[in-house]
N, C-alpha and C positions, 0 to 999 in steps of 0.2 A: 557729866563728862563735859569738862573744856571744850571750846574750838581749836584749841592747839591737839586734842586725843581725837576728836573726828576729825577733822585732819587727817592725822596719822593712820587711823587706823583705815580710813580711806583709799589712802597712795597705799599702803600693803595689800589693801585686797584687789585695787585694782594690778599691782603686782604682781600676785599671786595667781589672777586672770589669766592675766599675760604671758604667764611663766607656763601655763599648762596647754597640753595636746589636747586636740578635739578631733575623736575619731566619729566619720558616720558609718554606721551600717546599712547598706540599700539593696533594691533588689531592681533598681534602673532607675532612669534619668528622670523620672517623674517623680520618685523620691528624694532625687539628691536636691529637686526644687522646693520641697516641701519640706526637707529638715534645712536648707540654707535661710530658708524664710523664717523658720524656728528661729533659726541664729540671730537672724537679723531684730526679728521681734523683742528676744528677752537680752540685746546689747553684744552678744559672745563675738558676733560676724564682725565687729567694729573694733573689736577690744583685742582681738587676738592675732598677730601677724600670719598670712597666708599660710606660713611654711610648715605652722605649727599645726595647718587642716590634713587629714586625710580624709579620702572618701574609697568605699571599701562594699565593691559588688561583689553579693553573695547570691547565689542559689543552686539549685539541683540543674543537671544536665542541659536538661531538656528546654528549661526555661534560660537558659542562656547561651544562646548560642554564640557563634564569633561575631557576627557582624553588632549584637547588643552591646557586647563587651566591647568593642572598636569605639560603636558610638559613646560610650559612656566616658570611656579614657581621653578621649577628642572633646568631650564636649565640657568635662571637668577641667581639663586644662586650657580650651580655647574660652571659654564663656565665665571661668568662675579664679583664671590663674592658678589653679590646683594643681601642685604639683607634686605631691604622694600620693597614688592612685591605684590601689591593685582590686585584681578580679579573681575570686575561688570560685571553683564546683565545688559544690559537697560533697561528689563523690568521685571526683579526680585528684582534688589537690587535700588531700589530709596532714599528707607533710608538711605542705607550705603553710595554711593554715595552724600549724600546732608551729613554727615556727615565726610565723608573723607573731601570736599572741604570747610568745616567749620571750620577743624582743621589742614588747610595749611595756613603759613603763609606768605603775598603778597611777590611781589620781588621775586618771586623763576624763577627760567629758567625752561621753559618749551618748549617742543618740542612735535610736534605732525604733523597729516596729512590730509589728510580727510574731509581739509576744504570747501568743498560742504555740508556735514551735517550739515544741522542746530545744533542740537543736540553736537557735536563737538564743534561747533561756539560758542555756549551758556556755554558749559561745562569751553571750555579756558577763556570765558570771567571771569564767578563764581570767575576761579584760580587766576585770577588777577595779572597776571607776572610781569616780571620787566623787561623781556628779551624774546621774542619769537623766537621758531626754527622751520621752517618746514622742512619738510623730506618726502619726496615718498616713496610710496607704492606698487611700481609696472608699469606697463605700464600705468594704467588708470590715474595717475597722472597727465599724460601728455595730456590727453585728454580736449583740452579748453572748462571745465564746465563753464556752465553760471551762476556765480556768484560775484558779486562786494564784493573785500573787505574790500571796504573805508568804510561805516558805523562802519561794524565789529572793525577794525582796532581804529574808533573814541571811540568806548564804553569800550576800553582797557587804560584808562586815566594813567595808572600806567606803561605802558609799550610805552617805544620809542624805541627802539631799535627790529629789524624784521630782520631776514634772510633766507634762503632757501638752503638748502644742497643737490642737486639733482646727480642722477647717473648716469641717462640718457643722460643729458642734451644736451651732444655733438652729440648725435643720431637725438635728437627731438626738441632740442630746450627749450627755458623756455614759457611755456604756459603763456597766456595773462592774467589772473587769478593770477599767481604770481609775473607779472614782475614791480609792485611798490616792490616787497620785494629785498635786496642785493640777490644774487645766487650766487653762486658755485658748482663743482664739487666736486664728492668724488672718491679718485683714486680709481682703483680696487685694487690696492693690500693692501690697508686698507680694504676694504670690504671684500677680499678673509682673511687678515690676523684674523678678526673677527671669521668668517664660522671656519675659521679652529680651534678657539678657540675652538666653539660649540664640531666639530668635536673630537677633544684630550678628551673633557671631558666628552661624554654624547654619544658618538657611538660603539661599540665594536669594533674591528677588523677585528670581520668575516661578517660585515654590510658595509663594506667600501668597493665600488667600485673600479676595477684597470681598464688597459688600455682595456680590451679583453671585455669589457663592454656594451652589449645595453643598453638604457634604454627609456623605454615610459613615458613620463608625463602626467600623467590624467588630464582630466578637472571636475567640476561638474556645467556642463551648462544644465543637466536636473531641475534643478532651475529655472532655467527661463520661464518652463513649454514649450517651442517649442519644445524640444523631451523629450525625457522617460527617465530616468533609464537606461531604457532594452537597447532602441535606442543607447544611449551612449557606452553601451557596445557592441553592436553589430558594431559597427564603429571603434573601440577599437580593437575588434577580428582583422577585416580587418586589420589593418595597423598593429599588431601582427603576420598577415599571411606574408603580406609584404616583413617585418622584417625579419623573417623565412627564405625567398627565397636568403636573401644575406647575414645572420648573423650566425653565426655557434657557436658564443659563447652564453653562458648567457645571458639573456632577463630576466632585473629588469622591474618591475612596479613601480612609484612612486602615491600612489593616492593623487589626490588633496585636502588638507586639510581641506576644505570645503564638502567632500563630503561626499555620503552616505553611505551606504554598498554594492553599488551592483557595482563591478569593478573588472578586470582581478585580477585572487589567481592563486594558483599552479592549480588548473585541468587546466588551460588555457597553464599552460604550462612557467610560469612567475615566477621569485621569487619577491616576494612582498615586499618592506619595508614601512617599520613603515611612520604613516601617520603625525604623530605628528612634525615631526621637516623640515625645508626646505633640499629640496635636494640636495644642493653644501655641504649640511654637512657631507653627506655621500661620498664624490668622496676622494679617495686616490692617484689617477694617473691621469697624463694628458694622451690623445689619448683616449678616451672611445667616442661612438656615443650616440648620443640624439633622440630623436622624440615627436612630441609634433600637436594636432589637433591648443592649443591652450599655452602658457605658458612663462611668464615673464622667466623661467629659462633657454629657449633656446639663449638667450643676456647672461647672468651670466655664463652659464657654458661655454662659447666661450669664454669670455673674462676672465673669474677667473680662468678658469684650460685648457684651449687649446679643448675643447671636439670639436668634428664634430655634427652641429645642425641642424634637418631639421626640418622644418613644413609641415605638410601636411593638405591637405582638403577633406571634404566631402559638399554637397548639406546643410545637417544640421547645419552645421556648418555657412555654410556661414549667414544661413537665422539668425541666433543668433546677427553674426557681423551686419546685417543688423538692427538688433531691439536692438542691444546697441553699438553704436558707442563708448563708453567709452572704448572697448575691442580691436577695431579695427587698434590698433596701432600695434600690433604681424603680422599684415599684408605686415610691410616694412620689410621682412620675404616672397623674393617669395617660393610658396609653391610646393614642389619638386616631389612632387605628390598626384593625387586627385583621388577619390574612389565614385563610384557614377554616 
């Protein structure tokens, strides 16, 4: 082939780039950082005009309440210029959702995670790509669910092309689940470059953590019904006390997004931030400490901003790892002390 045919064939595809929708699927704001870093990794973020992004919060009731979805539509459109933004329940909006994927049209790039749900599975099939991306979600990603994707992958007749953008990967490996898809890494400092977009555009100044910094990660594994609420908190207090014995500055709370209402506030002696956005979006300085029962953010903030990470344990905790192994990966994380 001539330089006159690459050439050509060049300006078509990147054309052809340009000419197409990139839909994400998420399940919050800590996703929609992790598939724009995809973007930006494999060229699409650069090549494609904003208008042609959507970004598309999906999940069950419970896990998305109003103020997730608030922040997600605010933070899409103030931090990333996005401006097609919608949010489903799965078990509110059936119509709108059969009517969103009725009026997309095939060939679009789509990226998404979470491919253990059926419901997922079924929804990217509708979409009918032209281009598949997966992207992690966290530890649990990594966890080898039992699910084959070759049927999947066969009822996608419009789509040959598969890839995989992981974060992890060099910690954990690529699970068996996704290793027909290509993989790659995504560096951190694209990921950190992301976060801190969030951060410039959507956090105050007087909310941004410096180096003199505790901070607890909440979990919300009273969901899983093995301890309480109260339980939670009360485990919580402890490793607050902990904290207390060797930390003389400030003690942030971050609660877990997922969670309920009942977690360390100011009587406890914590200052609390906002539950809505991930926690590296708040960090202004490297040197600040971490702690965590449980939390993909004690990886991130080590590796995106220099922080000191511990995990700790309690009896409850463990008995959680034991009845979801999906969680169990925050374990190559020895735990620096246990309570109990």
């Amino acid at each position: 082939m001539d330089i006159n045919h690459k050439i050509y064939f060049y300006i078509k595809n990147a054309i052809n780039i340009y000419m197409k929708n990139i839909m994400v699927l998420s399940t919050g704001v800590a996703d929609l950082v992790t598939a724009i870093s995809a973007l930006r990794r494999c060229g699409l973020w650069q090549s494609v005009p904003i208008s042609k992004v959507s970004a598309i919060l999906i999940g069950h009731g419970i896990s998305l309440p109003d103020n997730l979805i608030q922040a997600f539509q605010k933070t899409a459109r103030r931090a990333f210029g996005l401006t097609r933004v919608e949010a489903f329940r799965w078990n509110e909006h059936h119509l709108a959702i059969e009517a969103f994927v009725a009026a997309q049209p095939a060939g679009s790039i789509l990226l998404s995670n979470q491919l253990q749900d059926a419901k997922i599975r079924q929804l990217i099939i509708s979409l009918n790509p032209g281009k598949f991306i997966f992207y992690d979600n966290g530890l649990s990603s990594y966890h080898d669910h039992s699910v084959d994707l070759t049927l999947w992958r066969s009822l996608l007749q419009g789509c040959d092309d598969f890839s995989a953008y992981l974060t992890y990967s060099d910690l954990f490996g690529t699970p068996d689940y996704l290793k027909q898809f290509v993989t790659e890494g995504i560096p951190v400092d694209l990921l950190k470059e992301t976060m801190e977009e969030i951060r410039d555009a959507c956090v105050p100044l007087k909310k941004r953590l410096t180096s003199d910094a505790a901070l607890i990660l909440g979990t919300s594994f009273d969901r899983t019904k093995i301890l309480s609420a109260e339980e939670e908190l009360t485990i919580h207090r402890l490793l607050l006390e902990h904290i207390r014995k060797a930390h003389s500055g400030p003690v942030f709370f971050k609660p877990h997004p997922r969670a309920g209402s009942v977690y360390l506030d100011e009587g406890d002696g914590v200052i609390p931030l906002p539950v809505e956005l991930p926690v590296e979006a708040y960090i202004a300085e490297a040197g600040g400490v971490a702690y965590s029962y449980s939390s993909t953010a004690l990886f991130s903030l080590s590796s995106m901003f220099d922080w000191r990470t511990f995990r700790v344990s309690h009896p409850l905790i463990e008995k959680v790892f034991a009845a979801k192994p999906q969680l169990s990966k925050i374990k190559e994380i020895e735990a620096s002390h246990s309570f109990g």
